[in-house]
N, C-alpha and C positions, 0 to 999 in steps of 0.2 A: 830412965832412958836419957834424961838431960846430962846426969851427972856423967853416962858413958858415955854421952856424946864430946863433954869437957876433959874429959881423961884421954878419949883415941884423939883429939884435936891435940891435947896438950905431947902428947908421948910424939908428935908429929915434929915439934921445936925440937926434941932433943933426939932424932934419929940419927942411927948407927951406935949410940953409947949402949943397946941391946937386941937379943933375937928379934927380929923383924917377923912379925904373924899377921894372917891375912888381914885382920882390921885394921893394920898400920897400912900395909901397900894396897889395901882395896880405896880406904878411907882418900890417901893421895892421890889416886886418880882421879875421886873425885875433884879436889880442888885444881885438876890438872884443867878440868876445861871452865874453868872458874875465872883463866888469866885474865878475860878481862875485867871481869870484873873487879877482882886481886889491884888489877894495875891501877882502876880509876878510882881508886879508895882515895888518891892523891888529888885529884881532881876535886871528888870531896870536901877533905880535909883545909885545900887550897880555898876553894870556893865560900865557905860557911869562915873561916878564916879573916879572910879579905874582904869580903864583900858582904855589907852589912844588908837585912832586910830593904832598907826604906832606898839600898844605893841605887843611883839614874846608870849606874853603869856596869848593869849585869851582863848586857848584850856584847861585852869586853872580858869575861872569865874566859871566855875560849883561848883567847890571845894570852891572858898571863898564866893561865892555870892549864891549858891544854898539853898533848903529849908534845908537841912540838916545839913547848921552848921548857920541858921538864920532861925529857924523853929518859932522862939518867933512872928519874924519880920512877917512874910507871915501867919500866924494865925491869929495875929492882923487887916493886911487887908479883909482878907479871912469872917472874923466874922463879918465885918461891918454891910454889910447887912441885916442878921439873927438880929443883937441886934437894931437896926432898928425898925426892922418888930416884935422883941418881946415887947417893946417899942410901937408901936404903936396899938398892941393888948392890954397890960395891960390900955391904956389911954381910947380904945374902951370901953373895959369893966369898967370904971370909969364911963364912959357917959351914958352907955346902961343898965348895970346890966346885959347884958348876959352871961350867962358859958360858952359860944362857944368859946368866944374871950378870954377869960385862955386854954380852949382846944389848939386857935389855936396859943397863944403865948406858951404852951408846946413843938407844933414844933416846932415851931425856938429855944428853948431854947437848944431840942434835935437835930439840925441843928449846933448850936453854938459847942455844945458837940463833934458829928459827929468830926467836924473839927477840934477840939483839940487833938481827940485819934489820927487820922490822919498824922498831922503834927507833934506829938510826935512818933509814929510810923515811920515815915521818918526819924526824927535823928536819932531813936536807929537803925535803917538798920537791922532788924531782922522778919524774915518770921516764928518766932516760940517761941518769947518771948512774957513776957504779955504785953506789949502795942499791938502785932498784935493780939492779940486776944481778947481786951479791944474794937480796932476799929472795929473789925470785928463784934461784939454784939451792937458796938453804931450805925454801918451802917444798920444792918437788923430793928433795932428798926429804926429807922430813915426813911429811905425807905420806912419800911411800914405805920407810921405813918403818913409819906405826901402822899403815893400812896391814903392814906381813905381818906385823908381831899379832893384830886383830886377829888375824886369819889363823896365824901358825899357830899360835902360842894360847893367847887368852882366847879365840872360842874353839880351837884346835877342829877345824874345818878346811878343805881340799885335802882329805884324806883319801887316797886310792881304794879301789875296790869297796867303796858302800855303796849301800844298799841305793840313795838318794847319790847323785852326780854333785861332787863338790863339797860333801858335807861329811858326816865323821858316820862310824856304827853305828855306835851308842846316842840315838837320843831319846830327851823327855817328852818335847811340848811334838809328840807324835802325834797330834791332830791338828797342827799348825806348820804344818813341813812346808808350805808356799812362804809363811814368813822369816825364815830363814833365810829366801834367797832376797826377798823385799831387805830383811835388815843389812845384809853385807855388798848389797848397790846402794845403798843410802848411807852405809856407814864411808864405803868409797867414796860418792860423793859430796860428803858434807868435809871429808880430810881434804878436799882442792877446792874448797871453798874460797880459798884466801884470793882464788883469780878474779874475785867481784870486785875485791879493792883496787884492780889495776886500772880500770876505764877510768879516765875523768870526769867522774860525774858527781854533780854537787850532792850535798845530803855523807858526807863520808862517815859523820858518825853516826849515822842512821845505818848506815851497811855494816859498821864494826857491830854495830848493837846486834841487827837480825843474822848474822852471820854467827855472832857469838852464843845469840840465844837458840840455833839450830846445832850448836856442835852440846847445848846443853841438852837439847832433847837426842841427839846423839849416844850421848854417854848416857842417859837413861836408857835405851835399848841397847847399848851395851851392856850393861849391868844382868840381864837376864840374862844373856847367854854367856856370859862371864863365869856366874853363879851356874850357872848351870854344868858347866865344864868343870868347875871345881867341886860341885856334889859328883859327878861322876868320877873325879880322879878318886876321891876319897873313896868310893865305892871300888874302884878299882884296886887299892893300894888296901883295902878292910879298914878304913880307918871311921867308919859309921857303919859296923857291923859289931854282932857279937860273938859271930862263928866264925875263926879261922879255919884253911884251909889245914891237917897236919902234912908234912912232909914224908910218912909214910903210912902205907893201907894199914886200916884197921879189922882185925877179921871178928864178924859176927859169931858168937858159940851158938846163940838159937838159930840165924842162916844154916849154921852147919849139922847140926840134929837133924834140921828138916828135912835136907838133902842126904843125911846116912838114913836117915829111916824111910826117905825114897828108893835109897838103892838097897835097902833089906826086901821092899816090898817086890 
């Protein structure tokens, strides 16, 4: 399992040079709510760097190492993922012809976006110039454009005419139907998370932190109905079956003796 986990990470640097399958874009989403983490690798890096064990002036990494006077640096990691996953959408739609995969490489593109107003936002340290109100129009676009694709696309819910209000036909966890509708208010609400960063209030890397570790327990319930949508497409399409459908009737010769030797009798 290690070595496949070093091979789908590794096939991840080199996307688009091949078919895109689900372990590549399921795998990237993962890292997709990883940005921050991705971003403060620099921070890191910076800190263990510069600042030796025994130095009197730890209490000063924030100032040289922090996002705000190396916002270039933590963008750069931050985007990884997003250009990725845009990347492996424009390659899909190469293969496929479908318009979906330009739709869904537009959100990452506005993911990438997101997190440049962001991180420029963080230098200039302003709660009322225009980069905070640059990020705060690329967040609400942004938000909602992955809270649809959530919905539409990857757990393919507000479906008309089911059986349950909002949700699709077809489903599995049928003795957990109340948390379906828990997971897609929670999943809503953790995408406009970012409104916590706007009050000023001290502790801010304390709110990136819990912020960031809520869009991680996010993407973990996403994941099961993620997967879950995708065993049922396969189901639907016979692609985890061994009996296809044929294209025309097959007629029974013992059905049909039984039925002539009904109508002799």
């Amino acid at each position: 399992s290690r070595w496949w986990l070093i091979k789908s990470v590794a096939r991840l640097g080199v996307s688009g040079l091949w078919t895109v399958g689900f372990t590549d874009f399921w795998l990237g989403d993962q890292f997709c709510s990883l940005a921050y983490s991705l971003g403060n690798l620099y921070f890191v890096g910076c800190f263990y760097t510069q600042y030796p064990y025994d130095d009197l002036t730890l209490q000063n990494a924030w100032s040289t190492c922090g996002a705000e006077a190396n916002w270039g640096s933590y963008f750069a990691l931050a985007m990884l993922p997003f250009l990725v996953r845009f990347v492996q959408s424009i390659r899909r739609y190469k293969d496929s012809k479908l318009p979906t995969h330009l739709i869904n490489a537009g959100k990452y593109g506005m993911g990438i976006v997101y997190y440049f107003c962001y991180y420029l936002w963080r230098r200039d340290e302003s709660d009322d110039g225009a980069s905070f109100v640059v990020w705060c129009l690329a967040a609400v676009v942004y938000s909602l454009y992955g809270c649809a694709w959530d919905f539409a696309m990857d757990w393919s819910i507000c479906k008309p005419r089911a059986k349950y209000p909002l949700l699709r036909r077809d489903l599995v966890y049928t003795s957990q139907i109340p948390l379906y509708y828990v997971a897609s208010v929670m999943n809503l609400v953790i995408r406009f998370l970012w409104v916590f960063y706007i009050p000023s209030w001290s502790y801010f890397n304390l709110r990136s932190f819990i912020c960031s570790l809520l869009e991680m327990i996010r993407r973990v319930v996403w994941n099961f109905y993620r997967l879950e949508n995708e065993h049922l497409g396969n189901m639907d399409q016979y692609r985890i079956t061994r009996e296809c459908p044929l294209p025309y009737s097959v007629d029974n010769p013992q059905q049909e003796d039984e039925e002539d030797e009904e109508d002799k009798a």
